[in-house]
Structure formats: C-alpha cells, structure tokens
C-alpha positions as CSV (number, residue, x, y, z in Angstrom):
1,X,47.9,115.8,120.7
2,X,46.0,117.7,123.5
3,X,47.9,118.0,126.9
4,X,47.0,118.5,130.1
5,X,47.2,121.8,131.4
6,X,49.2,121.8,135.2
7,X,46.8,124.3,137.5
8,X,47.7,126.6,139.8
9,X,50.0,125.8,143.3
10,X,51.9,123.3,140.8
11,X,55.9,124.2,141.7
12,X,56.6,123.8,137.8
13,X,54.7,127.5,137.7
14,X,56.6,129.3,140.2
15,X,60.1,127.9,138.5
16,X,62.0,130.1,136.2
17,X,62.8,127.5,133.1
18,X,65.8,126.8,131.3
19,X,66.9,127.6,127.9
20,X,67.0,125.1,125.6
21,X,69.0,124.0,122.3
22,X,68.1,123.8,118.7
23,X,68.6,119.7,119.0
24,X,65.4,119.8,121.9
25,X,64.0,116.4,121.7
26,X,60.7,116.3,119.0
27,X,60.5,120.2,119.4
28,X,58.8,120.4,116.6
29,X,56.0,118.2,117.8
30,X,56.1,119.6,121.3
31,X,55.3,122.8,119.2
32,X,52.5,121.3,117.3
33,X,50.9,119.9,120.9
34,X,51.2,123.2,122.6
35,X,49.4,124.9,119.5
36,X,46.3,122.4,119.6
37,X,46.1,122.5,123.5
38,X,45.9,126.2,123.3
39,X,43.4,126.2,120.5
40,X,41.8,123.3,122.5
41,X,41.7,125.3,125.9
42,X,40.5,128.5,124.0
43,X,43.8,130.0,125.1
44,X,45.4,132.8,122.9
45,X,48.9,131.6,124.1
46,X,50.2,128.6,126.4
47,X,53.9,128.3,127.9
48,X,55.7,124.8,128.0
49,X,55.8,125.2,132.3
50,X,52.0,125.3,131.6
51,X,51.9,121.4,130.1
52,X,55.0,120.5,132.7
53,X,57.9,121.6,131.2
54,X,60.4,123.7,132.6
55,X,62.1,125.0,129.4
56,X,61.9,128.7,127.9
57,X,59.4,128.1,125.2
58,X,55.9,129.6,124.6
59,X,53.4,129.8,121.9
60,X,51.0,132.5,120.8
61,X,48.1,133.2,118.5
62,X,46.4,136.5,119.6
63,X,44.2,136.3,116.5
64,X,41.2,136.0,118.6
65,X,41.7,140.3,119.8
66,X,41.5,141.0,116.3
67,X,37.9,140.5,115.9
68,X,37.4,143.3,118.6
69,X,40.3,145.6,119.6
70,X,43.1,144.9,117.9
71,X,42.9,144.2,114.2
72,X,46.6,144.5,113.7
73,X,46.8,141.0,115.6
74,X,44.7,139.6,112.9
75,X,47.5,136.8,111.6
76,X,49.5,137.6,115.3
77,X,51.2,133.7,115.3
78,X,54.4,133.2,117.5
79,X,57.3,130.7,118.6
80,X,59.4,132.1,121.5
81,X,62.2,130.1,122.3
82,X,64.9,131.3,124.8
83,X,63.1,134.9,125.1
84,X,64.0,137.7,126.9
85,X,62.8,140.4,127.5
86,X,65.6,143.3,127.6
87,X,63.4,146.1,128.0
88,X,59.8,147.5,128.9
89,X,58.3,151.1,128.6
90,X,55.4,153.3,128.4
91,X,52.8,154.3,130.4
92,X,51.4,151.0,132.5
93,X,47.7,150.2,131.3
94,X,45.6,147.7,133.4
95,X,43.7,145.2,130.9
96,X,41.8,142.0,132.6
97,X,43.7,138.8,131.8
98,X,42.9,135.3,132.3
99,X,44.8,132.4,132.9
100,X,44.8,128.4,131.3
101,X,46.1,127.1,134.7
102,X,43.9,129.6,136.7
103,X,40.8,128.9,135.2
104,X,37.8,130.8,135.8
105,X,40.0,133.7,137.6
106,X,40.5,136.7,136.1
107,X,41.9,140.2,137.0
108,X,42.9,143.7,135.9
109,X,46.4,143.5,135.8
110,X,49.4,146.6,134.6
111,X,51.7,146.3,132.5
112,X,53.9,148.5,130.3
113,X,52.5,149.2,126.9
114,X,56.1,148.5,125.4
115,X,58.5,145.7,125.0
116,X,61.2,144.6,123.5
117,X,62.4,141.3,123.3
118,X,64.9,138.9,121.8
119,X,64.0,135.2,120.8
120,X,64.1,132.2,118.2
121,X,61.5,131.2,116.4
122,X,60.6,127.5,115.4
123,X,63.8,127.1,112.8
124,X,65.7,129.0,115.2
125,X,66.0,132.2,113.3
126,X,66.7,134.9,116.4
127,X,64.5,137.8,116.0
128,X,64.9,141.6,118.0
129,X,61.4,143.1,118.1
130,X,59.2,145.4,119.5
131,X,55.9,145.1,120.1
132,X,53.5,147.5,122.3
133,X,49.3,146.6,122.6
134,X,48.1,144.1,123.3
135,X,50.6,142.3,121.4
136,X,52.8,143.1,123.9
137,X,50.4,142.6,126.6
138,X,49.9,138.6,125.5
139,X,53.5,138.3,125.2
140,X,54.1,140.0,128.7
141,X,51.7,137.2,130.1
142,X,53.1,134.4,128.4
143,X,56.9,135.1,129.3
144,X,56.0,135.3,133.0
145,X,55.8,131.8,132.8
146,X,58.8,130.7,131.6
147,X,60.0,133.4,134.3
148,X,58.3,131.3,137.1
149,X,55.6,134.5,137.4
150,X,51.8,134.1,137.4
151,X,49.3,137.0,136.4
152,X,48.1,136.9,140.2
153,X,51.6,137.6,141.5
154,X,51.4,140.9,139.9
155,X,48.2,141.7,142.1
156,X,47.5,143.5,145.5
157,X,48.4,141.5,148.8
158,X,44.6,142.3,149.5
159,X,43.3,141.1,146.0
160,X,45.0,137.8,146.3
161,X,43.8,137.3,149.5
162,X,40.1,137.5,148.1
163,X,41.1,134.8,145.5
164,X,42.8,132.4,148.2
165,X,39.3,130.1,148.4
166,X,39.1,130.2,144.6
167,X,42.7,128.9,143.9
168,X,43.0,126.9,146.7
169,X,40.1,125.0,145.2
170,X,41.8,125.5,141.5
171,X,44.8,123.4,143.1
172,X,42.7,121.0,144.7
173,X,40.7,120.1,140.8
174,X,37.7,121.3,142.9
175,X,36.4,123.3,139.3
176,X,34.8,122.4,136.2
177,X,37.0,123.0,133.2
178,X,36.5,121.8,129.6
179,X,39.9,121.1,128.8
180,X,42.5,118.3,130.7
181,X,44.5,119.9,133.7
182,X,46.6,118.2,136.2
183,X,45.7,118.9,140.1
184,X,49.1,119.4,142.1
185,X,46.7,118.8,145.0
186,X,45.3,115.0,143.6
187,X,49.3,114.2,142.9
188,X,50.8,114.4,146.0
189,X,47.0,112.2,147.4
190,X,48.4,109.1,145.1
C-alpha cells in the first residue's frame, strides 16, 4: 500500500524516533508499504518519520546509482532497524541530494565518505558494517531522519534562507507532486 509522504515543517521530521522491538505491530507489512511508497515516489530510500512514524526504521534501494556512478550498488537493498551510527570518517565530499518530503528542492550537501554503523535487518539479524560512497552517502541521508535531521539543516544559514519561500510553500501543499504527501500546513486549517 502507497502512503502518504508527511512534507517539510511537519514536527514528526525534526523528532529523533524511538527504537523499536522485534514484536512491532505488522512490521513486516509496514516494511512492504514503505518499499512500494519509495519505489512509488521514485525515492532510493524512505524513513518511517517520513510516512508519520516516529520509530528508528528506514528502507533503502540505491540500485537506481548503479546505472551511472556506482555499479557496486547494483543489488544495494536494506532494512535498518534501531541503527546507529558509531562512527564517520574520511574526507567530506559534497554530492546534491534530494528529499521525498522536500520535493523539488535539492542541494549540495557534505558528508563523510565513511561510515560505520550497527542495525537489524527485517528478521532482526544485527549486522556491524561499513560502508563508504554513495552507499554511505544514502544511508547518511536516510538515518538523519530517524535522528530528527533534514538534508537542509546541514546547509548554510544563508542557503536556507534562499529556500524559505520554497519550503514555506512545500509546508503549505502549495506544489505539484506525483506521489500522496500530507501538508502540516492543511492539518492544523481543519
């Protein structure tokens, strides 16, 4: 099932979520819905504070980079649950990311070119990896949400203060977007 996808100024984005347990209420199927509203969306990862949840969950497929940069993300399929992220290093590299919930913003943005990170996967198998790339760059993006972080907090005061009109109109569903969002603007109006 496709879900909608809560936009920018929604306070569900700027809260740091909760771990959750392997007995999660139909995780599985919350899994399955995240997938196909990412896929739906064009999205090459989606967070669970991105559909309304606040729980430490996020999904990825990077696939998509492999037809141009990144061949090694050609099968590049994820469940994080409960991630963290214990360390980050290497050189920072700026790369232009996007957002689901920020649609039709995007920005250079710098992060490390290393992680390493410790999670569960969907039959809560933990997992200590490392991942550097763009591998690392998607899941850098996708674990600021469940940190309560969005790509444009990690821009210039003067940069975001360029973008104010565009999100402010982002918040306020004043945008065309091909996929179903929720407005934090048109819910506090009913």
């Amino acid at each position: 099932m496709k879900l909608p996808i809560v936009a920018y100024g929604d306070p569900v984005l700027k809260r740091k979520a909760t771990n959750i347990k392997a007995d999660y209420p139909a995780l599985d199927s919350l899994i399955e819905n995240m997938f196909e509203t990412m896929y739906a969306a064009h999205g090459v990862g989606i967070a669970a504070p991105q559909i309304g949840l606040s729980i430490r969950l996020f999904v990825i497929d990077a696939s998509p980079f492999a037809e141009d940069d990144a061949p090694e993300l050609k099968d590049f399929k994820k469940v994080f649950i409960n991630a963290e992220i214990f360390e980050e290093e290497g050189d920072k590299w700026d790369f232009n990311e996007g957002c689901l919930s920020i649609p039709d913003v995007r920005e250079d943005v710098s992060r490390h070119k290393k992680i390493y990170i410790r999670y569960y996967d969907e039959n809560w198998k933990e997992h200590e990896e490392t991942y550097d790339g763009l591998a690392a760059r998607v899941i850098q993006h996708e674990y600021d949400h469940i940190e309560g972080k969005l790509f444009t907090d990690r821009l210039s005061v003067l940069r975001k203060a360029m973008l104010k009109s565009k999100l402010d109109a982002i918040s306020k569903g004043l945008i065309k977007v091909d996929y179903k969002m929720k407005f934090p603007a048109q819910k506090r109006k009913r």
